[in-house]
C-alpha positions in Angstrom: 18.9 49.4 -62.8 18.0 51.2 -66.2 20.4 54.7 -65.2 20.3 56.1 -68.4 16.1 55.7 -68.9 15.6 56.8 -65.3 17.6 59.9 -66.0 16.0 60.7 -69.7 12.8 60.2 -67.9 13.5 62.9 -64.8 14.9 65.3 -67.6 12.0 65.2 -69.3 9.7 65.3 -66.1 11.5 68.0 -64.5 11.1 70.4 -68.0 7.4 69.6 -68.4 7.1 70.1 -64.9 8.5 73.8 -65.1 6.1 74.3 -67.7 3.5 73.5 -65.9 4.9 76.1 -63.5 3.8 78.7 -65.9 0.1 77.8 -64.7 1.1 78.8 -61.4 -1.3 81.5 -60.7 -3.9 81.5 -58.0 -6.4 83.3 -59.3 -10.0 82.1 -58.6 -11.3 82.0 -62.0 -9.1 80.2 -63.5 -9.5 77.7 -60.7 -13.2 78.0 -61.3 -12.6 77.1 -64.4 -10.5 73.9 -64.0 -12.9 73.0 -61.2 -15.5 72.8 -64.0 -13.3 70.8 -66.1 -12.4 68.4 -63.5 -15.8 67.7 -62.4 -17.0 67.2 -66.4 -14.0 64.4 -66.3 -15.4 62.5 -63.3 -19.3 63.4 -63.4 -19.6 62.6 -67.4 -20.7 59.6 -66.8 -23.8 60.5 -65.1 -25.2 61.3 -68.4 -26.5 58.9 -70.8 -28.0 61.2 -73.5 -25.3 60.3 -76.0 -23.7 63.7 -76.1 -20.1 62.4 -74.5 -19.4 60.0 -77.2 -15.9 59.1 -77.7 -13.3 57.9 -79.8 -10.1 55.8 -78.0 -8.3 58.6 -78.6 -10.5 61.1 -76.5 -10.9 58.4 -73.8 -7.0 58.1 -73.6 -7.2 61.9 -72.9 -10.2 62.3 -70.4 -7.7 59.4 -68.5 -4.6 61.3 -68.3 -6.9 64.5 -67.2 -8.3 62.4 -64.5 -4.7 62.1 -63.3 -4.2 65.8 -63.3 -5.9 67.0 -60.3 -3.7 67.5 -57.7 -0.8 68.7 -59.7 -3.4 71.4 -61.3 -4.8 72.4 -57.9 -1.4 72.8 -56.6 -0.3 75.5 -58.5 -4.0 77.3 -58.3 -5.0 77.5 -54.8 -3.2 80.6 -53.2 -1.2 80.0 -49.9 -3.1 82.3 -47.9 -6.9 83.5 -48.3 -7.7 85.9 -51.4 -10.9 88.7 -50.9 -13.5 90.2 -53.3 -16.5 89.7 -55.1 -16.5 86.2 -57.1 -16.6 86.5 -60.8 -19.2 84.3 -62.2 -18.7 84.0 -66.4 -19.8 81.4 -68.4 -17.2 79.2 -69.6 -16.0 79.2 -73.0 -14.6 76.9 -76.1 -11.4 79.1 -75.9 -10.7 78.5 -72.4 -12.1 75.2 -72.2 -9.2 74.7 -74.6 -6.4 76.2 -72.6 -7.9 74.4 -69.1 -8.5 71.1 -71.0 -5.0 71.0 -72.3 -3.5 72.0 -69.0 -5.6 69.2 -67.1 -4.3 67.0 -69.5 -0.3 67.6 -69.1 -0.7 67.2 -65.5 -2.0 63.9 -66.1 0.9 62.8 -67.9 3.2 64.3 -65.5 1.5 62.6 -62.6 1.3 59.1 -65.1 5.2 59.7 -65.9 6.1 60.2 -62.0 4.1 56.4 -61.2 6.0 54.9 -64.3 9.6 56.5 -63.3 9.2 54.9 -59.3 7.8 51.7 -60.9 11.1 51.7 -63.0 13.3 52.5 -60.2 12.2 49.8 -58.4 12.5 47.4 -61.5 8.8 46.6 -61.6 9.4 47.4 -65.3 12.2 46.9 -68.1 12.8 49.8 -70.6 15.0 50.6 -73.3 15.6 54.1 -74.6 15.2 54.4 -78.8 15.7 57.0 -81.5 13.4 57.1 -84.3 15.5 56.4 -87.6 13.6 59.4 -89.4 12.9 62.6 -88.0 8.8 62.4 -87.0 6.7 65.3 -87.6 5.6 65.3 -84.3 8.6 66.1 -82.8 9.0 63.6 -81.1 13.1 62.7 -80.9 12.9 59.5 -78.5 10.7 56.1 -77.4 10.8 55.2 -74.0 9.6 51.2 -74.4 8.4 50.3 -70.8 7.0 46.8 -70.2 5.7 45.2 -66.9 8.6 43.2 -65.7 6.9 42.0 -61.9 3.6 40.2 -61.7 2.8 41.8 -58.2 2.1 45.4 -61.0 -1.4 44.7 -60.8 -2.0 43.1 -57.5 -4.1 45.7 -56.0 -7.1 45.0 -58.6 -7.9 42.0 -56.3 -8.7 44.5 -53.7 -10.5 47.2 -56.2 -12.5 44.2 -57.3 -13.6 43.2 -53.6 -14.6 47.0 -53.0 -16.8 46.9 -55.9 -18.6 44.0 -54.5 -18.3 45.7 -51.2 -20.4 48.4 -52.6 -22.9 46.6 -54.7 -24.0 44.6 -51.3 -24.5 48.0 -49.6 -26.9 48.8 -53.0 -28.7 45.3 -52.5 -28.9 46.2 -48.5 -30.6 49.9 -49.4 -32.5 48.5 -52.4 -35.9 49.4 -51.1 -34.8 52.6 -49.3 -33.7 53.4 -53.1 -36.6 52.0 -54.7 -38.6 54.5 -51.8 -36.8 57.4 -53.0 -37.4 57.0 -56.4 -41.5 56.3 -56.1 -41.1 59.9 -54.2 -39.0 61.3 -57.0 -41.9 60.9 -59.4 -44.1 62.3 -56.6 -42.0 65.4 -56.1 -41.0 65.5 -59.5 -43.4 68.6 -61.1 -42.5 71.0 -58.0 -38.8 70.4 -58.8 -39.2 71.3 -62.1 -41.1 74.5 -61.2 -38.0 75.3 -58.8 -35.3 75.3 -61.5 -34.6 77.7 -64.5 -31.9 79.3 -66.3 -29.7 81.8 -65.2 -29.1 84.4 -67.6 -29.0 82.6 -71.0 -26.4 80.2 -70.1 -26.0 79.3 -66.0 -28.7 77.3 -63.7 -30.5 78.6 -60.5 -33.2 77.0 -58.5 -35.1 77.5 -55.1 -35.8 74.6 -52.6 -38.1 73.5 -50.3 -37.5 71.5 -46.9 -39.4 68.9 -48.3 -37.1 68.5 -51.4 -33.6 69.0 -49.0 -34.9 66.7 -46.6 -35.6 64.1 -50.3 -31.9 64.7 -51.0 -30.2 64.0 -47.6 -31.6 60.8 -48.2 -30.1 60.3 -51.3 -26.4 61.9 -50.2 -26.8 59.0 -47.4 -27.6 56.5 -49.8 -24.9 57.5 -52.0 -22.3 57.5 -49.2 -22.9 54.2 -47.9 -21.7 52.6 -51.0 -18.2 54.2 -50.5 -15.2 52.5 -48.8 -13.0 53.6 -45.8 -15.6 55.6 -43.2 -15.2 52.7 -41.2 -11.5 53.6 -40.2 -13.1 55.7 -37.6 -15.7 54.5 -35.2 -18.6 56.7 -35.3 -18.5 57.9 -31.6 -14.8 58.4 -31.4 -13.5 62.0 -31.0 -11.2 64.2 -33.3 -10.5 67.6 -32.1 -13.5 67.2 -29.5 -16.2 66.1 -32.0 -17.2 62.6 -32.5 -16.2 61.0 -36.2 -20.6 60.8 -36.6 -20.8 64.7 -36.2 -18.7 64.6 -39.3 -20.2 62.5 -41.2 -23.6 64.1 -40.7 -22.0 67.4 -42.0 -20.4 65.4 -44.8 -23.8 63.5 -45.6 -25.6 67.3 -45.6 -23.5 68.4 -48.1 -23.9 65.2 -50.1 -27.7 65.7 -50.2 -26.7 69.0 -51.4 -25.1 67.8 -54.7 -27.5 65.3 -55.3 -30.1 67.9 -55.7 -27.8 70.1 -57.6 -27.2 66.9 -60.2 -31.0 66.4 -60.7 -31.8 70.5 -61.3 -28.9 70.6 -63.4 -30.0 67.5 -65.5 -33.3 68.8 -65.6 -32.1 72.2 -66.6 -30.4 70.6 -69.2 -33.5 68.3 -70.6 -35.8 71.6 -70.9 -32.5 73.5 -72.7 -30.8 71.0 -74.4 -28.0 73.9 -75.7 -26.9 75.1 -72.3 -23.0 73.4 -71.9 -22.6 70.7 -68.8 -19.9 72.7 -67.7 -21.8 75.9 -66.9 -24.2 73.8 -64.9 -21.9 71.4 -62.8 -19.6 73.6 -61.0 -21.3 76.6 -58.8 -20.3 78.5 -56.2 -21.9 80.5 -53.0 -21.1 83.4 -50.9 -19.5 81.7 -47.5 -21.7 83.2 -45.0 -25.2 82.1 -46.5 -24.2 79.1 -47.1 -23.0 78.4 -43.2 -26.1 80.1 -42.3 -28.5 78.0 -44.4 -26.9 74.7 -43.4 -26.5 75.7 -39.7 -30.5 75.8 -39.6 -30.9 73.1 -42.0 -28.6 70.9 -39.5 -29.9 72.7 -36.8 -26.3 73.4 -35.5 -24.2 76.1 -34.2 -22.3 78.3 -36.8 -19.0 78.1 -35.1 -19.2 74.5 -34.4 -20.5 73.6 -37.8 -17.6 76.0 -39.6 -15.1 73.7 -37.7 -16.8 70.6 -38.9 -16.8 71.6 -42.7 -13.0 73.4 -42.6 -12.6 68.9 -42.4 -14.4 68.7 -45.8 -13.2 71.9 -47.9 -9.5 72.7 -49.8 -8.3 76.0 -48.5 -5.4 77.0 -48.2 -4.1 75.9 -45.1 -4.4 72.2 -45.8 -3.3 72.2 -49.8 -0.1 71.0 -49.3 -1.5 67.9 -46.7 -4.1 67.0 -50.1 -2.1 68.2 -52.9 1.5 67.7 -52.2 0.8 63.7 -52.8 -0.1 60.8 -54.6 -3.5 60.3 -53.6 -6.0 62.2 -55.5 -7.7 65.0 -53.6 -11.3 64.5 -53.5 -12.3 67.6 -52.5 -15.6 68.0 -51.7 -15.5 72.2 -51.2 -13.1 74.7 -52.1 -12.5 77.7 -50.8 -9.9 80.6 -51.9 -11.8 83.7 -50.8 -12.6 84.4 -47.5 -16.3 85.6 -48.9 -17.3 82.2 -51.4 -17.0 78.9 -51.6 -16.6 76.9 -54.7 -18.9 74.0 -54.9 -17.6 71.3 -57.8 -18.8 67.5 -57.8 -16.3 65.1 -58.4 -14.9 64.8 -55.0 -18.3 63.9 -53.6 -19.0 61.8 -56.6 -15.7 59.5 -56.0 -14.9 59.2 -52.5 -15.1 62.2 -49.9 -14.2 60.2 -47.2 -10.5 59.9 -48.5 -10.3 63.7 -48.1 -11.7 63.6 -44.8 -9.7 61.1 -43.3 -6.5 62.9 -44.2 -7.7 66.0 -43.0 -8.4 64.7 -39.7 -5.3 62.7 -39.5 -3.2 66.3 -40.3 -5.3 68.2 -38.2 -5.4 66.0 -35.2 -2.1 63.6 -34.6 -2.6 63.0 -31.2 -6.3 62.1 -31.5 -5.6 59.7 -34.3 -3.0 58.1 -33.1 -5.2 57.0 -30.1 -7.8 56.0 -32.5 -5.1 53.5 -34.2 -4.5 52.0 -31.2 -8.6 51.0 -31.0 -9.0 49.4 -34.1 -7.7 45.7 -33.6 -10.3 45.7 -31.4 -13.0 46.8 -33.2 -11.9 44.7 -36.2 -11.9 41.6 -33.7 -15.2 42.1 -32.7 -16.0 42.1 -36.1 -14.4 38.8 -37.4 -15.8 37.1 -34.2 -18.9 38.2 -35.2 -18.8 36.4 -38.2 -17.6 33.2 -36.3 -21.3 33.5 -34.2 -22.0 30.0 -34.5 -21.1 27.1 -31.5 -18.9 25.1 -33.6 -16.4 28.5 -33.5 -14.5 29.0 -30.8 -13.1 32.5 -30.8 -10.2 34.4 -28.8 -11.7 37.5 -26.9 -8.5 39.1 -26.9 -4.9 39.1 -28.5 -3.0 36.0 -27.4 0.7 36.8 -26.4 3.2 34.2 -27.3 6.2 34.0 -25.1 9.4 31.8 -25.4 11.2 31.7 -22.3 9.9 34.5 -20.5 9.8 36.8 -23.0 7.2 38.2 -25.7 8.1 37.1 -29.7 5.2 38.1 -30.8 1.0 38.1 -30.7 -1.7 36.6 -32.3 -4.2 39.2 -33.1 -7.5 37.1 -33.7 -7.7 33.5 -33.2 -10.8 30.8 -34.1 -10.8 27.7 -33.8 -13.7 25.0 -35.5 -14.6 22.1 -33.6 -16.1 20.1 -36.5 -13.0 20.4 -39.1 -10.7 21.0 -35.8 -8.7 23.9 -38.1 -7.6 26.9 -36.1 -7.0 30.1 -37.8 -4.4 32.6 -37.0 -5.0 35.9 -38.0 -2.9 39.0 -38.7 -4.8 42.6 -38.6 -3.3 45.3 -40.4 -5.2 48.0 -40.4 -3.8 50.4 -42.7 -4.7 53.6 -44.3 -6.1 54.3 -47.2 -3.7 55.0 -49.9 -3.0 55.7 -53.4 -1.5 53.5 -56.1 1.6 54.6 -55.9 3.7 56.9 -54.6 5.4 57.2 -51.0 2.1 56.4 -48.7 1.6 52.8 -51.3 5.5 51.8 -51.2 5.6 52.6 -47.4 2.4 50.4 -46.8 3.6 48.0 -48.9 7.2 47.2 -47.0 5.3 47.4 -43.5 2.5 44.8 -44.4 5.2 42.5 -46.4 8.4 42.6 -44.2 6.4 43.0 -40.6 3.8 40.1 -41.8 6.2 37.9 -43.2 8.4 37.8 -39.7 5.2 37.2 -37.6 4.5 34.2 -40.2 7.7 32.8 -39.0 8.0 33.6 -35.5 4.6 32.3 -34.9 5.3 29.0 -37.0 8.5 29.1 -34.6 7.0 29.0 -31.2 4.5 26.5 -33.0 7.2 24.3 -33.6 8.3 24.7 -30.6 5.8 24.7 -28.4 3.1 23.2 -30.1 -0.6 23.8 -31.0 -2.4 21.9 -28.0 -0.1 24.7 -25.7 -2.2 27.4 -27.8 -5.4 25.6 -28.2 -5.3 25.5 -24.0 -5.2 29.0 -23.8 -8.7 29.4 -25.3 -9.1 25.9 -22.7 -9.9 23.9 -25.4 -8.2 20.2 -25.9 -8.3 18.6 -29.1 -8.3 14.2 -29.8 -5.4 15.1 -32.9 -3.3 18.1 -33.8 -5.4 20.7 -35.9 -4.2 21.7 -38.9 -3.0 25.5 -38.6 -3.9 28.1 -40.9 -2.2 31.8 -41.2 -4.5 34.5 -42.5 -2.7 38.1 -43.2 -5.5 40.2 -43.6 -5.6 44.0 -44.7 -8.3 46.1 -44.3 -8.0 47.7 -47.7 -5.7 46.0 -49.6 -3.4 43.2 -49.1 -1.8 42.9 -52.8 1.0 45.8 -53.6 3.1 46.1 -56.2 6.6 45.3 -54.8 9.4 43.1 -55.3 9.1 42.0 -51.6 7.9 38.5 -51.8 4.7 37.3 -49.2 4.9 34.5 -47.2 3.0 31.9 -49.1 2.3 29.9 -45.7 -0.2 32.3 -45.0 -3.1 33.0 -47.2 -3.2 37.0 -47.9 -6.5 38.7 -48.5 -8.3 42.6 -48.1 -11.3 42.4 -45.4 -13.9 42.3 -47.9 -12.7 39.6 -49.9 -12.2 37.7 -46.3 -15.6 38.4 -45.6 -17.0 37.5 -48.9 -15.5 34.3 -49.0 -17.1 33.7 -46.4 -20.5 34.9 -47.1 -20.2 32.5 -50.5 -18.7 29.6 -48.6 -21.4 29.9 -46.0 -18.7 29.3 -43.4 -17.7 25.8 -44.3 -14.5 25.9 -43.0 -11.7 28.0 -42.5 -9.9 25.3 -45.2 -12.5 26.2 -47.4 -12.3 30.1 -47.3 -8.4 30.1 -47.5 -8.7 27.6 -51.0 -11.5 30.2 -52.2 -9.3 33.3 -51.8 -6.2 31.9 -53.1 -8.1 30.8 -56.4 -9.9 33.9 -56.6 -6.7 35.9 -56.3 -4.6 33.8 -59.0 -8.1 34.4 -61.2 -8.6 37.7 -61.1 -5.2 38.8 -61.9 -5.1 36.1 -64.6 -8.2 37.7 -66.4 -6.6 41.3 -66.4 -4.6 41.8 -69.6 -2.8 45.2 -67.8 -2.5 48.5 -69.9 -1.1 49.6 -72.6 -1.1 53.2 -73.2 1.0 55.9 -74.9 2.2 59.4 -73.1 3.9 62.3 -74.8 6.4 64.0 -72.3 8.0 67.0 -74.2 10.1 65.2 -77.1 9.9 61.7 -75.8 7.5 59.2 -76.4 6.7 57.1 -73.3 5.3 53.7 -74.9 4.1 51.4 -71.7 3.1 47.6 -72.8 3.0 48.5 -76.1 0.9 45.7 -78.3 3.6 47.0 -81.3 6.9 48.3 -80.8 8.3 51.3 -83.2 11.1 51.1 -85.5 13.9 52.5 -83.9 17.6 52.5 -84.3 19.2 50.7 -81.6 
């Protein structure tokens, strides 16, 4: 254990974070304001017209403001509702400044917090140096951290398997997309008569049903290529409203920032002078926006206020979003019991995320129900997969009993008749979370510790017992003992960083990569998609050369992986 790091590293955490206390004033334009910011950080991209190039240097800041979200929403949104009229200014280079910079050492906070729990759990080595000569910058100390555990970077086998995840969803909607954009060009003259300037530096625009009904389509399109809605099925209930209800209020209010994108990128074509930031984040009065989505849903304004209170950052739920790791994708925020701020980058990431916490806060019971119905559901699914005669699949969880009493259970079993292979399948169904922080290490110890004993009970009543004693219950006899397979599968992620060591008996893999193997394997056998996912795991974190990044934190330099160490004296 590194003591005296760990405790230079909370001093100098604990005096930045008191700075940032300084911030802590709910006021709702200045939270306007680092909306805007925010959403330039996430929704840049979206703009190829050259005008957001970068040096390495402004990259490695844009990152660390992308970290900042939470710990800057914190310490803006007000504990209980705020009232008057909302202040719309145009934002400028001076408070850009201030917001920017602000954004930016909440980042590092939020980066030194990950690094200080990775240390503590000796996922990294680190030495403590003092420059030998006094450094202009101020700086007084290096704080040399190096990735000391190969499992750091085991959850980019899972971010690589969502990717694909979401580029067979595009290839699955390619002509609905190819569809929308013929009608884009058809469409494309009345949306530029709807939009203009506001004032000499904001955007406003009219609509049509025609054009909101174009960019429902395209909030639906954009959804599907996000992961997680499927933790809930669609017609299960959460506070008396089925999981689909939300999502079409969700899907509504994507539409709504697709067609805010396009007018603002039009706007901005036509006036090439007018800043993104002005155009990005808007805001409208509460009441007439309930009102115009309550007859553009055709829904009741009660009901429908309910339904979006799941999707908007208000008070009452900040410290369920913002009091974690887990970035708050917030896809409305609301301080003022009269407006509604309306920023981008929460719809442009992943909404669901914010969702799914909302409704797990909100509604414990009704969740908890839920849980129970998803080894079922995921079943149904792998089975699904195993359609073909040669698969014989178990309908149900198999209970395994040793003298009377239950040891454990199998939660999906197949079995192949031409390879005679049976495959024993663990289901952890997990939620989403973050990659790090309390939710990622507590996910981490239940999938490792509670996986790795059903390994070896299971491979215990096997060696007991025997195979031919399981294979009867699905009333199948094999001519020669089949060669057993165990596959611990998560539905998001099976790879966390952890000094907890898997069960290497089993092979461990994230639902989509499970399924892709397949998919690529064509179902050749289950031999073959346990080789393919082991070789695809060891490649894909052998191609990732980690990070290496530098983070000033008040008079320390924090130096992670760096390619070339600084002179210190030791």
């Amino acid at each position: 254990m590194f003591t005296s790091e760990l405790q230079a590293l909370d001093q100098r955490i604990a005096k930045q974070t008191k700075h940032l206390d300084l911030w802590r004033k709910p006021k709702e334009p200045l939270l306007f304001e680092t909306l805007r910011a925010i959403d330039l950080v996430y929704c840049r991209e979206l703009f190829e017209d050259g005008s957001f190039a970068e040096s390495k240097n402004e990259i490695h800041y844009r990152s660390l403001q992308s970290w900042g979200v939470n710990k800057a929403l914190e310490r803006l949104i007000p504990d209980s509702f705020l009232s008057g009229p909302f202040a719309l200014f145009p934002s400028s280079e001076t408070i850009q400044g201030q917001v920017d910079d602000f954004l930016f050492h909440c980042g590092i906070v939020e980066r030194a917090e990950m690094l200080r729990n990775w240390l503590a759990d000796d996922l990294l080595s680190a030495r403590l140096d003092t420059p030998k000569e006094l450094l202009p910058s101020g700086i007084k100390h290096f704080l040399v951290l190096k990735t000391a555990d190969p499992s750091l970077y085991g959850e980019i086998v899972s971010r690589a398997q969502r990717r694909w995840l979401s580029d067979v969803s595009r290839t699955i909607d390619r002509a609905w997309e190819e569809s929308l954009e013929k009608r884009h060009m058809d469409i494309l003259a009345d949306l530029m008569k709807q939009v203009d300037m506001f004032a000499d530096w904001g955007i406003r625009y009219t609509t049509t049903p025609e054009i909101d009904r174009y960019f429902d389509e395209w909030g639906q399109v954009y959804l599907r290529r996000m992961w997680s809605h499927d933790l809930i099925g669609l017609e299960e209930k959460l506070g008396g409203n089925q999981f689909n209800e939300y999502l079409g209020v969700l899907a509504a209010v994507s539409g709504r920032a697709q067609k805010h994108i396009c007018f603002a990128c039009l706007l901005k074509q036509r006036h090439p002078q007018l800043d993104w930031r002005n155009l990005l984040t808007t805001y409208a009065p509460f009441r007439g926006f309930l009102h115009g989505l309550a007859i553009h849903l055709d829904a009741d304004t009660l009901q429908l206020q309910k339904l979006l209170s799941s999707i908007t950052l208000e008070p009452s739920n900040k410290s369920a979003h913002l009091g974690v790791s887990e970035t708050a994708w917030a896809p409305m925020v609301r301080t003022n019991q009269e407006n509604l701020i309306l920023p981008l980058y929460g719809l442009e990431i992943n909404p669901f995320l914010f969702l799914l916490r909302d409704l797990q806060v909100k509604y414990p019971r009704d969740w908890f129900e839920i849980a129970n119905n998803r080894e079922t559901r995921w079943r149904k699914e792998l089975n699904d997969a195993f359609h073909d005669s040669r698969w014989v699949c178990a309908k149900s969880g198999l209970l395994l009993r040793h003298e009377g009493r239950v040891v454990t259970d199998i939660d999906a079993l197949v079995y192949d008749h031409e390879k005679n292979e049976i495959g024993l399948f663990q289901l952890k169904w997990q939620q989403p979370v973050g990659i790090h922080g309390r939710a990622n290490r507590s996910a981490a110890k239940n999938l490792v510790l509670e996986s790795n004993k059903w390994v070896a009970t299971v491979r215990g009543w096997l060696d007991k017992h025997g195979v031919p004693e399981l294979l009867s219950r699905l009333g199948i006899s094999a001519k020669a003992t089949p060669r057993v397979l165990f596959f611990v599968l998560g539905r998001y992620n099976a790879h966390f960083a952890g000094k907890r060591v898997a069960d290497q008996d089993a092979v461990w893999a994230d639902w989509p990569h499970f399924i892709r193997a397949f998919a690529e394997t064509k179902g050749a056998s289950l031999g073959g998609i346990e080789e393919r996912l082991r070789a695809e795991t060891t490649r894909i974190r052998a191609e990732y050369d980690g990070e290496s990044y530098f983070l000033p934190l008040d008079d320390m330099a924090i130096l992670f992986n760096p390619i070339k160490e600084p002179e210190g004296a030791y």
